[in-house]
C-alpha positions as a Markdown table, in Angstrom:
| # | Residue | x | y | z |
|---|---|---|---|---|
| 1 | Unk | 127.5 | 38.6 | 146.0 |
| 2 | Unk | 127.3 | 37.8 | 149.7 |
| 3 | Unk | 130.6 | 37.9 | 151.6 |
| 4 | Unk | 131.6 | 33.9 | 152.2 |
| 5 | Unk | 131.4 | 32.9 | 156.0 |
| 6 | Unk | 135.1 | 33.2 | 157.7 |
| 7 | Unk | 134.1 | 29.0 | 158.6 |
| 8 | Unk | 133.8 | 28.2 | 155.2 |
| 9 | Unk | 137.0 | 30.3 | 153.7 |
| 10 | Unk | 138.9 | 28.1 | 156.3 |
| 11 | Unk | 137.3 | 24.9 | 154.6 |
| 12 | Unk | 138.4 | 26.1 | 151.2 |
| 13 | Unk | 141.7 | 26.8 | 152.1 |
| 14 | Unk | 142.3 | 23.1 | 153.2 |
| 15 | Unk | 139.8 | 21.6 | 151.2 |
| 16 | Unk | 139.1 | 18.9 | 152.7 |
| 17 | Unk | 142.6 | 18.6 | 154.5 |
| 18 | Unk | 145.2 | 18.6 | 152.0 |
| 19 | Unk | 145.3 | 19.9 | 148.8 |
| 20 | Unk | 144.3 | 23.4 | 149.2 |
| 21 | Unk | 147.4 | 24.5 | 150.6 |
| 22 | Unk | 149.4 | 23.2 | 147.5 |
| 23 | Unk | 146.8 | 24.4 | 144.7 |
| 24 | Unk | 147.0 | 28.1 | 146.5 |
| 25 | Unk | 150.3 | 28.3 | 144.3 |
| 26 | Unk | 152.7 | 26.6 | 146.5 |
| 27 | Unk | 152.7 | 23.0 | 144.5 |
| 28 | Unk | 156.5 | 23.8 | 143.5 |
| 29 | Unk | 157.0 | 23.7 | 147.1 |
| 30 | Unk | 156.0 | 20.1 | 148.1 |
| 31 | Unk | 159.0 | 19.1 | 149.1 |
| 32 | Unk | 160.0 | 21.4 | 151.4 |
| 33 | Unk | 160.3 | 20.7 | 155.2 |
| 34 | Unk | 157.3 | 22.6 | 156.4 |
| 35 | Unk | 154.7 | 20.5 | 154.2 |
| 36 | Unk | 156.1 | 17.1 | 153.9 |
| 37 | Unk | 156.3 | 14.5 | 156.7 |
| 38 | Unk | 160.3 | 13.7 | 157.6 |
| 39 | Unk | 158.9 | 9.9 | 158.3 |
| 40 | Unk | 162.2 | 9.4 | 161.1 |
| 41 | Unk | 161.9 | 6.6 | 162.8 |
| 42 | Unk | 162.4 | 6.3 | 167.0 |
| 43 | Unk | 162.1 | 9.4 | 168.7 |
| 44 | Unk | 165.4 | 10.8 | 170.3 |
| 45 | Unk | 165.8 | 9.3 | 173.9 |
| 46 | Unk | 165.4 | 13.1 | 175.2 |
| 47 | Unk | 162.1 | 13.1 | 173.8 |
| 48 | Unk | 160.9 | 10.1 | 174.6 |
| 49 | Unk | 161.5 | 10.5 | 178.4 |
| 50 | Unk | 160.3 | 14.7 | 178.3 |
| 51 | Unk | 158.0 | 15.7 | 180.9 |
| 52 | Unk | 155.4 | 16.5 | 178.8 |
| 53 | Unk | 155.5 | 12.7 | 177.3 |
| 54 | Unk | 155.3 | 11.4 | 180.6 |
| 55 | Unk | 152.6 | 13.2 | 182.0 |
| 56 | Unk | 150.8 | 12.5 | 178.9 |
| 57 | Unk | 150.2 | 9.3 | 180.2 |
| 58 | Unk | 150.1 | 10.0 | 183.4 |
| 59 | Unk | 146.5 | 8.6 | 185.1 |
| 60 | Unk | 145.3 | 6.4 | 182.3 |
| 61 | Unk | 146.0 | 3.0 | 181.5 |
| 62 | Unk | 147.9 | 2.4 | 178.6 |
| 63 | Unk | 146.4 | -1.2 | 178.0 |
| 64 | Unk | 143.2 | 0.5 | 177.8 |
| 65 | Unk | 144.4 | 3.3 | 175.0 |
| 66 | Unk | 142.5 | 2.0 | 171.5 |
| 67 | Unk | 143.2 | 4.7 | 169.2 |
| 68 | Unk | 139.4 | 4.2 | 167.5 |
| 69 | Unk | 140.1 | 6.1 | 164.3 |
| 70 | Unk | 142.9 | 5.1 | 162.2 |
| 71 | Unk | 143.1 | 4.4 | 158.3 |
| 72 | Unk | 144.5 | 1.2 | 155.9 |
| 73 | Unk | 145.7 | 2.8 | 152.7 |
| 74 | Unk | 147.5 | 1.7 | 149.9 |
| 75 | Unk | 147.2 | 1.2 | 146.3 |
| 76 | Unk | 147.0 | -2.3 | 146.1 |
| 77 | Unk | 150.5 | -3.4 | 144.7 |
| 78 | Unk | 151.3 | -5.8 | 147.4 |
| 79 | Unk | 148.1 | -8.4 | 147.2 |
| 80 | Unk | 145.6 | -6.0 | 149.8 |
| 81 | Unk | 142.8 | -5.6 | 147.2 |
| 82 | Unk | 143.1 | -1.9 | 147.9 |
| 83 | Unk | 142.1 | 0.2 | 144.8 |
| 84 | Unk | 141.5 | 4.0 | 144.8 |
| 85 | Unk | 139.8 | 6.0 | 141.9 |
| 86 | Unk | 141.5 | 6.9 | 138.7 |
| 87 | Unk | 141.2 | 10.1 | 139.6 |
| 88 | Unk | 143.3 | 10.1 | 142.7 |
| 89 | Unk | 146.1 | 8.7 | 140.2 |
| 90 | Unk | 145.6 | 11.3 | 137.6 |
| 91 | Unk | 147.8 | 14.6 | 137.8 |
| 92 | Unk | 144.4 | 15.9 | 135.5 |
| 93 | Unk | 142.8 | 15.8 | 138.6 |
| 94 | Unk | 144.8 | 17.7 | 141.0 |
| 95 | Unk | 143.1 | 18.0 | 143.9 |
| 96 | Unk | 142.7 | 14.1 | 144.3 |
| 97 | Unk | 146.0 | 13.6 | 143.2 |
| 98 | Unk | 147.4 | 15.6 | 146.0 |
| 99 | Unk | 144.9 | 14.7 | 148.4 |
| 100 | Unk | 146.7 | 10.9 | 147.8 |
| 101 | Unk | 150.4 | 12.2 | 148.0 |
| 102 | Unk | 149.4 | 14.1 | 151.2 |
| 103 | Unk | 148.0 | 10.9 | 152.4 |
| 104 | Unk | 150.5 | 8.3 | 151.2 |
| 105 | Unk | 153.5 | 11.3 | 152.3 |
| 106 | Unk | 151.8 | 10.8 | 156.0 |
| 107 | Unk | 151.8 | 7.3 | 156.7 |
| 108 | Unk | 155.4 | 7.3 | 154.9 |
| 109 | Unk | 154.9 | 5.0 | 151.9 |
| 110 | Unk | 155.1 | 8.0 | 149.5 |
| 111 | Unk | 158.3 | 6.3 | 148.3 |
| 112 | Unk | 158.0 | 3.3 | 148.2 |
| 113 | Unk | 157.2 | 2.2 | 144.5 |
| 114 | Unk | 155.6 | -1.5 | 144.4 |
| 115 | Unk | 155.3 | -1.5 | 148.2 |
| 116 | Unk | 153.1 | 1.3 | 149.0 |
| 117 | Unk | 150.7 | -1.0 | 151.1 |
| 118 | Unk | 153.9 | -3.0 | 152.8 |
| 119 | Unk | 155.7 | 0.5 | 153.9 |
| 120 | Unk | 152.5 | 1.5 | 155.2 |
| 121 | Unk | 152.0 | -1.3 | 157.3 |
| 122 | Unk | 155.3 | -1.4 | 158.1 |
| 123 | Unk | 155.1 | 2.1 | 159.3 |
| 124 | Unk | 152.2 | 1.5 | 161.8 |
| 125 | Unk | 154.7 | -1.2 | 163.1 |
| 126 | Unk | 156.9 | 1.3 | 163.6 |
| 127 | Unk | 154.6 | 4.0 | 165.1 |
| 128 | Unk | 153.7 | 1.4 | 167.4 |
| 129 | Unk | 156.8 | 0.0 | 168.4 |
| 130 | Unk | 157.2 | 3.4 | 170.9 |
| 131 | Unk | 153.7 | 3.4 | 172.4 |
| 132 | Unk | 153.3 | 1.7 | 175.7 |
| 133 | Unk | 152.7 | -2.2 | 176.0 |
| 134 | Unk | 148.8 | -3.2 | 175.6 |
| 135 | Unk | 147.8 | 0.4 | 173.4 |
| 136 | Unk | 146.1 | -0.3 | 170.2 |
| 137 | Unk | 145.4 | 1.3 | 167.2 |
| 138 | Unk | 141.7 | 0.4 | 165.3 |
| 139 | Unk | 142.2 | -0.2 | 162.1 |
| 140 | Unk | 139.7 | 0.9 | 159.7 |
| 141 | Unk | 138.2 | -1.1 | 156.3 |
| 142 | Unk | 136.3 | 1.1 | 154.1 |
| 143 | Unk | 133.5 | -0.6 | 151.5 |
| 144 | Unk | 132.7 | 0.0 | 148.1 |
| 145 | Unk | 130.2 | 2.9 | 147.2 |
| 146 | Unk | 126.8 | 1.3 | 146.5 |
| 147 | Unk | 123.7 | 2.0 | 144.5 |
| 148 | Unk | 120.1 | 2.8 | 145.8 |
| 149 | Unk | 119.8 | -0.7 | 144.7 |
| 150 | Unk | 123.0 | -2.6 | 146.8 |
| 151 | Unk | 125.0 | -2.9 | 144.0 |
| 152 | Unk | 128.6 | -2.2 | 144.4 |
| 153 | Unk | 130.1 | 0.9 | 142.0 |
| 154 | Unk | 133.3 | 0.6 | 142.5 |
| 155 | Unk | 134.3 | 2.8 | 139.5 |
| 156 | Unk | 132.6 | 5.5 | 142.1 |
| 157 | Unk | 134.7 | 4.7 | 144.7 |
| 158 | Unk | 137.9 | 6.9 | 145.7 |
| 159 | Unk | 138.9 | 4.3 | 147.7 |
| 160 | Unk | 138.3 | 0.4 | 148.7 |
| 161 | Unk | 139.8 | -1.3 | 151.5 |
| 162 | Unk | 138.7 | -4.8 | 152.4 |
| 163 | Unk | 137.6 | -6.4 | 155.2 |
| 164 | Unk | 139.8 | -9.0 | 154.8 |
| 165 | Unk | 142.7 | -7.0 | 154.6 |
| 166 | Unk | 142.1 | -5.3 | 157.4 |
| 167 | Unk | 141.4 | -8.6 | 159.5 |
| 168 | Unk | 144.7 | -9.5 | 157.9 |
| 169 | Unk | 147.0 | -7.3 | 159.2 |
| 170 | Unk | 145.4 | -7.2 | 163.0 |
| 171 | Unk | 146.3 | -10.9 | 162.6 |
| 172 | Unk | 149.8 | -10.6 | 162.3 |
| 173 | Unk | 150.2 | -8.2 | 165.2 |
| 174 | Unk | 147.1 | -8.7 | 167.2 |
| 175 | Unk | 148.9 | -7.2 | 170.0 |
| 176 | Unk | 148.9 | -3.9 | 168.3 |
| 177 | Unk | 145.7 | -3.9 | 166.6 |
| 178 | Unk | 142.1 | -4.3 | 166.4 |
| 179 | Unk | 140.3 | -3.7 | 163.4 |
| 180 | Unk | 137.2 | -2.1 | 162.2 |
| 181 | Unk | 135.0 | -3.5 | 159.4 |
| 182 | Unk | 132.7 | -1.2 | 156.5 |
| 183 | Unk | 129.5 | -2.8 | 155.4 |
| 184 | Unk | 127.5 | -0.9 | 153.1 |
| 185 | Unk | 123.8 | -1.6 | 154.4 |
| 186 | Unk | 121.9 | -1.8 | 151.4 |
| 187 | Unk | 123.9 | -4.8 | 150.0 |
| 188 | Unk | 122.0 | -8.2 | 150.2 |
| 189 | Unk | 124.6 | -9.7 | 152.1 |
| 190 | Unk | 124.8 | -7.4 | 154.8 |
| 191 | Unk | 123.9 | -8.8 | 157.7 |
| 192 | Unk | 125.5 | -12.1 | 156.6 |
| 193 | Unk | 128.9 | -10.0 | 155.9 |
| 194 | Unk | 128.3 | -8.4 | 159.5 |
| 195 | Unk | 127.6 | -11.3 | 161.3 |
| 196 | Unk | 131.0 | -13.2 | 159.2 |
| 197 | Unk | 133.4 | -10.2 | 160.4 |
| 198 | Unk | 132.0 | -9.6 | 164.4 |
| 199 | Unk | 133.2 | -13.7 | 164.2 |
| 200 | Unk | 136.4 | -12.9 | 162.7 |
| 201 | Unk | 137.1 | -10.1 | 165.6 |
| 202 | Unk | 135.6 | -6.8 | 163.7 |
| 203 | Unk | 134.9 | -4.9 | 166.5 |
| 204 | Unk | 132.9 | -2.2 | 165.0 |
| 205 | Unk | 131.8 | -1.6 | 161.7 |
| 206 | Unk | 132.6 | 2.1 | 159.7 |
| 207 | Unk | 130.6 | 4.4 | 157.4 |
| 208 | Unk | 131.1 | 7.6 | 155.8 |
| 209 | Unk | 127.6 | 8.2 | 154.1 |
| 210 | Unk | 128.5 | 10.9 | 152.0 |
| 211 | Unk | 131.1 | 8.9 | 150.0 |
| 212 | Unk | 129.5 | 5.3 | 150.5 |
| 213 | Unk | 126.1 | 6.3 | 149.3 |
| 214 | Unk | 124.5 | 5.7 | 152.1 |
| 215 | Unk | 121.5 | 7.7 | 153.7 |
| 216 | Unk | 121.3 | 6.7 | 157.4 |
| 217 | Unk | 117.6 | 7.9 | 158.1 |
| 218 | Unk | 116.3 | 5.4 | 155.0 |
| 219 | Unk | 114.5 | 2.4 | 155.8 |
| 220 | Unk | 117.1 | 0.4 | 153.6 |
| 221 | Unk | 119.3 | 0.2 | 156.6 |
| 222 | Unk | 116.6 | -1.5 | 159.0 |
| 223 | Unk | 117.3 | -4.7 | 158.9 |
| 224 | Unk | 121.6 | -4.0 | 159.2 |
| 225 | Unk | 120.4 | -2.0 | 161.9 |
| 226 | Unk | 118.6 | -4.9 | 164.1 |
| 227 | Unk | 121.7 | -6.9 | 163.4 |
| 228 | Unk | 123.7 | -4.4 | 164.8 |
| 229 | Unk | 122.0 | -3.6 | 168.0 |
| 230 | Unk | 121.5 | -7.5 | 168.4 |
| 231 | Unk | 125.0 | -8.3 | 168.2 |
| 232 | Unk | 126.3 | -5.0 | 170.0 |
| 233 | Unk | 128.4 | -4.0 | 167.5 |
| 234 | Unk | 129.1 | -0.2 | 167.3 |
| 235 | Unk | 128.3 | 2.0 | 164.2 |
| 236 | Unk | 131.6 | 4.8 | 163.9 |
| 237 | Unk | 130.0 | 7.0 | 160.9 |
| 238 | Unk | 130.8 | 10.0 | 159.7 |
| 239 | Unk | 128.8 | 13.1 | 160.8 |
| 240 | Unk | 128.9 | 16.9 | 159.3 |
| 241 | Unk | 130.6 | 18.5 | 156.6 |
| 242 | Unk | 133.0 | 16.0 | 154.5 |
| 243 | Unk | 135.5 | 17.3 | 152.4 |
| 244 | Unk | 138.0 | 15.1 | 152.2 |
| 245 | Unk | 136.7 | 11.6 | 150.1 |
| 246 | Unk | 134.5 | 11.8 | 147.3 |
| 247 | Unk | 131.4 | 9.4 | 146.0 |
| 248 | Unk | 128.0 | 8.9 | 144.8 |
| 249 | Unk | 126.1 | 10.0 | 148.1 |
| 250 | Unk | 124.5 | 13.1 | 148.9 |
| 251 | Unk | 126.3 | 15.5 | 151.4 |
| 252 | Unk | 122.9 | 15.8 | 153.2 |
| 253 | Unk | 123.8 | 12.2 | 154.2 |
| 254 | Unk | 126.1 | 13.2 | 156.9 |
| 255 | Unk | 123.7 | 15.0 | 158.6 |
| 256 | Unk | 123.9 | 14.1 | 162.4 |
| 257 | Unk | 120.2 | 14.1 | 162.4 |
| 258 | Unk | 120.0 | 11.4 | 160.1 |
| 259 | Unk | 121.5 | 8.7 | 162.3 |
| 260 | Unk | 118.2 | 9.2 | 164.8 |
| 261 | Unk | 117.3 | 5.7 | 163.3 |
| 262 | Unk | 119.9 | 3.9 | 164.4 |
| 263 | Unk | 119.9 | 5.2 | 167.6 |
| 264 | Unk | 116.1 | 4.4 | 167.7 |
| 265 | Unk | 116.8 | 0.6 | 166.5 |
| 266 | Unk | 118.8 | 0.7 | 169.6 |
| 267 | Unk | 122.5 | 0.5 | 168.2 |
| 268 | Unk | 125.5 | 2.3 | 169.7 |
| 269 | Unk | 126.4 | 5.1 | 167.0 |
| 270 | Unk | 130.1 | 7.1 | 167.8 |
| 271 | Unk | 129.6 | 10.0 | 165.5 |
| 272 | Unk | 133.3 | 10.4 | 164.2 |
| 273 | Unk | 134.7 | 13.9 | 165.2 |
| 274 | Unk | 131.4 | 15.1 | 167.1 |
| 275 | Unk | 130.6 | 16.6 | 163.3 |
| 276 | Unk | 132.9 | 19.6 | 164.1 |
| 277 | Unk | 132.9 | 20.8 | 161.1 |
| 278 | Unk | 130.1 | 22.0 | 158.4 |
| 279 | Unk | 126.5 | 23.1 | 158.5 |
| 280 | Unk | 122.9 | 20.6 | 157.6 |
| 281 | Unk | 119.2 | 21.3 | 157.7 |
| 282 | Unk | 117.6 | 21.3 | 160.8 |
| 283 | Unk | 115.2 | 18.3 | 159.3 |
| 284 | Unk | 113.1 | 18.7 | 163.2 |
| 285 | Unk | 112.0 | 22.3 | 161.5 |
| 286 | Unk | 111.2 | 20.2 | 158.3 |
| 287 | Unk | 113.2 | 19.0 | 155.2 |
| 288 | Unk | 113.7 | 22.4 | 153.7 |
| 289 | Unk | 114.4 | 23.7 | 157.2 |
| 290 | Unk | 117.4 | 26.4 | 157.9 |
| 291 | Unk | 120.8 | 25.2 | 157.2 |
| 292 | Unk | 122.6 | 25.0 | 160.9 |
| 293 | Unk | 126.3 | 24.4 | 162.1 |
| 294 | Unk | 126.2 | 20.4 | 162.5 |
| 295 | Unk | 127.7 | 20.1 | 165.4 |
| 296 | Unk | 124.4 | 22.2 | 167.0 |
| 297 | Unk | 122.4 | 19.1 | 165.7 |
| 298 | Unk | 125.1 | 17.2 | 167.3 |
| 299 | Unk | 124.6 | 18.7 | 170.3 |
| 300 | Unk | 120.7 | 18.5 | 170.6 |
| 301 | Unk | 121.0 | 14.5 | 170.3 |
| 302 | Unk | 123.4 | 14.6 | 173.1 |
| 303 | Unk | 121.0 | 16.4 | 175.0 |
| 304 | Unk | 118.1 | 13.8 | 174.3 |
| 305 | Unk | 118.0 | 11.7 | 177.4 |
| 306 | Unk | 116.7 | 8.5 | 175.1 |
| 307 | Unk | 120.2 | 8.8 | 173.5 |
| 308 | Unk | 122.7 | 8.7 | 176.8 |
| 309 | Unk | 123.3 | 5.2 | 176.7 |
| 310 | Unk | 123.4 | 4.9 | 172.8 |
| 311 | Unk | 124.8 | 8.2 | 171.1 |
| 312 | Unk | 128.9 | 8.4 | 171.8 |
| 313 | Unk | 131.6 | 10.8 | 169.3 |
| 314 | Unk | 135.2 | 10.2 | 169.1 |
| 315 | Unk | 137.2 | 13.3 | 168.9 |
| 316 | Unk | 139.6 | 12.6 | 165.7 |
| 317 | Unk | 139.9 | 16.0 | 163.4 |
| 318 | Unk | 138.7 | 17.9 | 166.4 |
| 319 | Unk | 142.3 | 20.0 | 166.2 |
| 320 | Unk | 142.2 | 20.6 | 162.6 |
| 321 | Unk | 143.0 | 23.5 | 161.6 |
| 322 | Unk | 139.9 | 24.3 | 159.5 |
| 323 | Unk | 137.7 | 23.9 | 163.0 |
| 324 | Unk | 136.4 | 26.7 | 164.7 |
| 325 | Unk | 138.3 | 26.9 | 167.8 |
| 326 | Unk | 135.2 | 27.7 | 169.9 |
| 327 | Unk | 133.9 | 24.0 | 168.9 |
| 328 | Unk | 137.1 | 22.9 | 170.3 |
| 329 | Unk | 137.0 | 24.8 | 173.3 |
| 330 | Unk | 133.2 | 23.2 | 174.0 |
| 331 | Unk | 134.1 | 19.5 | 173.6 |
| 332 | Unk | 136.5 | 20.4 | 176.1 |
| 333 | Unk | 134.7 | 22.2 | 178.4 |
| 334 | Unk | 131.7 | 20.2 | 178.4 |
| 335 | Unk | 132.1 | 17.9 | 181.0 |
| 336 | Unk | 129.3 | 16.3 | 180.9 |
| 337 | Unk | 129.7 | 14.6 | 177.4 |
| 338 | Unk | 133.0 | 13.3 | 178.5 |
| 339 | Unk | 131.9 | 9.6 | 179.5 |
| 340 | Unk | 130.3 | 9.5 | 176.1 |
| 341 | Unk | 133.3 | 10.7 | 174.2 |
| 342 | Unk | 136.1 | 8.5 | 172.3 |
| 343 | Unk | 140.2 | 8.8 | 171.7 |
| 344 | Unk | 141.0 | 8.3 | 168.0 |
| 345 | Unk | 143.3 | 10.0 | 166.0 |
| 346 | Unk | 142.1 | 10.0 | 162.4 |
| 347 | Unk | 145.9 | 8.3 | 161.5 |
| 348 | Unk | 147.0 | 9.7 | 158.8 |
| 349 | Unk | 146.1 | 13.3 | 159.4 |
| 350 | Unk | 148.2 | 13.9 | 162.2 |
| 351 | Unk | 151.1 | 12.9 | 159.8 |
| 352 | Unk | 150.2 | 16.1 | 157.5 |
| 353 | Unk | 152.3 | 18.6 | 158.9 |
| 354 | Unk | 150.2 | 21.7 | 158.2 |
| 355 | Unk | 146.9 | 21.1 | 159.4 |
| 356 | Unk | 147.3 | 20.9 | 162.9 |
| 357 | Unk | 149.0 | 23.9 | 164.5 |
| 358 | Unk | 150.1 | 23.4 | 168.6 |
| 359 | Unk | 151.7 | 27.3 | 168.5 |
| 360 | Unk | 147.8 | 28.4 | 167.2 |
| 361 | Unk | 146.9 | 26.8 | 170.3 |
| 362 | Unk | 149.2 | 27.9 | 172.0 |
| 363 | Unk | 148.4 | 31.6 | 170.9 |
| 364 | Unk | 145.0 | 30.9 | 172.3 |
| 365 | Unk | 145.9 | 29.7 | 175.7 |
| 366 | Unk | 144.7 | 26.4 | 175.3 |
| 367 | Unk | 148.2 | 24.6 | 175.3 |
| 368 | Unk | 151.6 | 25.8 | 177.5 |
| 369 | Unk | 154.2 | 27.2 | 174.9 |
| 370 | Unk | 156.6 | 25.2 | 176.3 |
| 371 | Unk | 154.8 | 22.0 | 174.7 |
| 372 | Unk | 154.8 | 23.6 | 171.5 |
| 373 | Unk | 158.7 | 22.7 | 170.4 |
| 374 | Unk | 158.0 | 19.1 | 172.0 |
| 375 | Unk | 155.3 | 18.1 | 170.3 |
| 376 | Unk | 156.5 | 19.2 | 166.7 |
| 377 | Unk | 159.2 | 16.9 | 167.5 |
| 378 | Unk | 156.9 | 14.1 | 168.3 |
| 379 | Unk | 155.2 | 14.7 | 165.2 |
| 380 | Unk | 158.0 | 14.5 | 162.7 |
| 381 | Unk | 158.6 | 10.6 | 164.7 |
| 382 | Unk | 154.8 | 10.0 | 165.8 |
| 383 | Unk | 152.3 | 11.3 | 164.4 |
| 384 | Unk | 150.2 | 8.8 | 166.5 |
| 385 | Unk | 151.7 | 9.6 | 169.6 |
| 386 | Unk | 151.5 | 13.5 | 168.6 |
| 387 | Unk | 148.0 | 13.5 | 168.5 |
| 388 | Unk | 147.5 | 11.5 | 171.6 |
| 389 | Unk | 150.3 | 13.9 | 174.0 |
| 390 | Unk | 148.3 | 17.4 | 172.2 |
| 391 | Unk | 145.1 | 16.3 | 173.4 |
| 392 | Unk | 146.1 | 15.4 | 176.8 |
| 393 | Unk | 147.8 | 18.6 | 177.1 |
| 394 | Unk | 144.7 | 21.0 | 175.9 |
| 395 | Unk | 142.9 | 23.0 | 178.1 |
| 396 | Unk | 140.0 | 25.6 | 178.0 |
| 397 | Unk | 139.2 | 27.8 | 180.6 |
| 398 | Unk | 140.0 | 25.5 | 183.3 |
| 399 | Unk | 139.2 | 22.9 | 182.1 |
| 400 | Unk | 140.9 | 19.4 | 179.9 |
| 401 | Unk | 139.5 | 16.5 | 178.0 |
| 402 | Unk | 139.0 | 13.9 | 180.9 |
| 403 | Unk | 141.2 | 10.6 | 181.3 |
| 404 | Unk | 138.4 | 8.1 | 180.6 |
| 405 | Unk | 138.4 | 9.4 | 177.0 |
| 406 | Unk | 141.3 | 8.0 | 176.1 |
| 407 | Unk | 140.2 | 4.6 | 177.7 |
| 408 | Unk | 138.5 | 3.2 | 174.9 |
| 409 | Unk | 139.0 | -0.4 | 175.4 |
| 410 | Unk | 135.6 | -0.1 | 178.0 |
| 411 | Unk | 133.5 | 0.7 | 175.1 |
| 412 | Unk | 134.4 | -1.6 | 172.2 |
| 413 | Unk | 135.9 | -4.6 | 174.3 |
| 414 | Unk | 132.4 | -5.5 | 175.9 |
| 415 | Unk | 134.7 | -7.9 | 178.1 |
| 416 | Unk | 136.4 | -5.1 | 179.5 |
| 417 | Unk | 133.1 | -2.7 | 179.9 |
């Protein structure tokens, strides 16, 4: 047997985020302080007014902060029609089931029984309650899986978050939220159900093609296509290896090569975490051609001319643990990609405590030690605000991720552009 890549032990161990690191034979051990998410509440007044807060912030405009990637979840107890799969309820199925504790344990509404989707809610409240005035978090529906035919299967569906939810609770704090609406193109109602959200205030619409069962490159998606480039609506979708929900789709699906036809069609695509992580067939060496890291094929469409008005990323995930670092150092030190790249956090991740490591990075020079014990504290108030303080700390070789990147209001607020 061939030895397995270094790249893909990594994936295995956190399989797809979470679960790994319990299933490796420390499950006994989920409650102890290094694994689970504290969930406090206001950060310590010493904290809140550190240095390395401060200069976090320092040369961007906090009004123009959208946080672009950031997850509803629930179980749909409190009226949200959120379901998730049987399987992510069902101990028989333990890497689901974990995968859901992790999740629920990081937006703090792992104990909460018959309010799971209020204390989450209530916890991005709280989250925001220590940003600056006029920052915003995107929140994120998430459709049904769908048949080759447009029919919905939501019995292959890990998880289902509605539009209307989502629109839901942006309206009760639209002061602290935007929200982001999923669409699966093949349905018949597509364009009807875009057109219906962008006039309710979606401001983008979300896919992960893997799970959704959608395939990006097929000529189903046309006609969702020319309504998005005719309204301007921005497509975030998934791109690489995806791990960490399960459905119908292929995993070929998240090939960044795939979305060419939406860029084509003329619609704004962010491919979510400049597809960091994973490897695809080169499809421009034909469709059995050599299995490459995605974020190469990422890196070609940023390099196409015809795409530098049309092809963006946001840079959630892009700290994981289970990323090579030397993808990491490259967004960074890539300049040039900089106006084309977008802040989001990929809320709840930042929450789970072990997938995210500031003293790796610090071991590798690419954040001071001295940040190290301040943003682990950060993290067990904010996860949100963790995320955003890391990334304006890390540097590589000189150089750091530039202050328009976390000014995302330009790109989805066309008023603001």
């Amino acid at each position: 047997m061939s030895p397995v890549p270094r790249s893909s032990l990594r994936r295995r161990l956190l399989l797809g985020g979470v679960g790994g690191l319990v299933l490796g034979g420390a499950a006994w051990r989920f409650g102890q302080p290094w694994l689970v998410n504290p969930c406090r509440a206001a950060l310590p007044a010493d904290i809140a007014d550190h240095d390395i807060i401060r200069a976090a912030w320092a040369g961007i405009d906090p009004a123009q902060v959208w946080d672009c990637h950031v997850h509803l979840a629930g179980v749909g107890d409190g009226g949200s029609g959120i379901t998730i799969s049987e399987t992510m309820l069902s101990p028989l199925h333990p890497l689901e089931y974990l995968q859901r504790l992790f999740y629920l344990n990081a937006g703090c509404a792992h104990d909460a029984p018959g309010q799971v989707d209020q204390s989450y809610v209530a916890r991005l409240h709280n989250l925001m309650d220590a940003m600056p005035a006029g920052c915003k978090l995107m929140l994120f529906a998430f459709d049904h899986a769908h048949d080759a035919r447009g029919v919905a299967q939501p019995e292959q569906s890990a998880f289902y978050v509605p539009n209307a939810y989502a629109q839901q609770v942006v309206g009760a704090l639209p002061e602290r939220f935007e929200w982001v609406c999923s669409i699966h193109p093949y349905r018949e109602d597509s364009v009807a159900a875009l057109e219906a959200a962008v006039a309710g205030g979606a401001r983008a619409v979300k896919w992960l093609p893997p799970a959704m069962g959608i395939d990006p490159a097929s000529a189903q998606c046309d006609r969702f296509y020319a309504a998005l480039a005719r309204l301007d609506v921005p497509l975030i979708s998934h791109a690489g290896e995806e791990k960490a929900v399960h459905g119908i789709g292929q995993p070929a699906w998240g090939n960044p090569l795939r979305l060419r036809r939406a860029l084509d069609a003329g619609v704004r695509v962010v491919m979510a975490h400049c597809a960091s992580i994973g490897e695809d067939v080169d499809l421009d060496r034909g469709e059995n051609g050599p299995s490459v890291p995605s974020f190469d094929l990422f890196k070609r469409l940023m390099a196409a001319p015809e795409y530098a008005d049309r092809l963006f990323a946001d840079i959630s995930a892009i700290t994981l643990r289970n990323r090579d670092l030397t993808v990491l150092r490259e967004i960074i030190e890539q300049q040039r990609w900089h106006n084309r790249l977008l802040f989001g956090s990929d809320y709840p991740l930042p929450g789970i405590l072990p997938l995210i490591s500031p003293a790796q990075l610090a071991a590798e020079n690419m954040l001071d030690a001295a940040a190290v014990p301040v943003l682990e504290a950060v993290r067990d108030h904010n996860p949100i605000l963790f995320d955003l303080v890391l990334k304006r700390h890390l540097r590589s070789r000189g150089a750091r991720l530039a202050d328009r990147i976390f000014e995302t209001r330009r790109f989805f607020d066309r008023s603001h552009a």
